[in-house]
Residue, then its C-alpha position, 0 to 999 in steps of 0.5 A: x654573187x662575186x665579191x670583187x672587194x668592191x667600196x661603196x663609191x664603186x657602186x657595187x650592186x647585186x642581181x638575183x634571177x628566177x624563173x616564173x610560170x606566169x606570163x609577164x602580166x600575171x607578175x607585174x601587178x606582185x613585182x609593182x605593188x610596194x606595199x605589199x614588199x613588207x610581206x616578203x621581207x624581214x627588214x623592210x617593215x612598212x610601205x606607204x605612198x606619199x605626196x597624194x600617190x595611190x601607186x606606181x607611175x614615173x616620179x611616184x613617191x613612196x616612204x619605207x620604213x625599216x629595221x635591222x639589228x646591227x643598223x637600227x630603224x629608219x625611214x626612206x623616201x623612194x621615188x619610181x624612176x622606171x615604171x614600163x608594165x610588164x617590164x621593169x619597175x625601179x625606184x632610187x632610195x633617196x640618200x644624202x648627195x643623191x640617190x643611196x640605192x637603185x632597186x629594180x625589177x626586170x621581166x622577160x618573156x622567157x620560155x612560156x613563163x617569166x624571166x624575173x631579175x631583181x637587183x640594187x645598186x648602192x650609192x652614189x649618195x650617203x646612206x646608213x651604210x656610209x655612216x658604218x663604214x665612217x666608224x670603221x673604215x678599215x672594214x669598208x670592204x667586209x661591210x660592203x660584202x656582208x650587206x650586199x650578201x644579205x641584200x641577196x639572200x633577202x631578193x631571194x626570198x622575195x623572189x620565191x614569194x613572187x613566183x609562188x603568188x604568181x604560179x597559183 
């Protein structure tokens, strides 16, 4: 990731790649399944579908429950947005004024395996991070960064875990 000094309003985002020896069918089914992310993820604590929705399909809903050191616990309602299999999978977070986050998964049939992306989007709508950045305005920018930053690390780990799963 290059950090531009990006505010929240830019909608900064950041993507993570890998590789998979797997074709795009072996992974779809680890990349779609929300409620097993909590196993990949050491902020995101529980996953469950809302509304009458047992899994993923456009307009799906589903409630996260997470929790961080500096920004406490919270829930979040997503909605799936992008559900083509094999392809893509992506849901907004909702947030105050309009969707906090975009995440996604991208797959692509690349070299006898899977090219696999994961990124997130912040904003357009208010999330937790906008409340700390009201605190601290001056800082806008260093706490853009260092949640991007472990944005990043995080899809990491996810990422290894899915090609790990995918490769046994």
């Amino acid at each position: 990731m290059e950090w531009t000094g990006a505010r929240y309003a830019d909608q900064p985002e950041v993507e993570v790649q890998t590789w998979v020896a797997a074709p795009p069918e072996r992974v779809w089914p680890l990349v779609s399944d929300v409620e097993r992310m909590p196993t990949m993820s050491g902020e995101l604590q529980a996953v469950e579908w809302a509304d009458g929705a047992t899994g993923p399909a456009p307009g799906a809903r589903f409630v996260g429950r997470s929790s961080h050191p500096s920004l406490g616990e919270w829930s979040a309602t997503s909605t799936v947005v992008t559900c083509e299999p094999a392809a893509e999978f992506a849901w907004e977070v909702q947030g105050e004024d309009g969707p906090a986050a975009r995440w996604s998964f991208r797959l692509e049939d690349a070299d006898g395996g899977t090219r696999l992306c994961q990124r997130v989007r912040l904003g357009p709508g208010r999330s937790g991070l906008s409340h700390a950045i009201d605190r601290m305005p001056d800082k806008e920018q260093k706490i853009v960064f260092v949640r991007l930053r472990e944005f990043e690390a995080s899809m990491q780990r996810t990422l290894a875990a899915i090609r790990a799963d995918a490769e046994r």
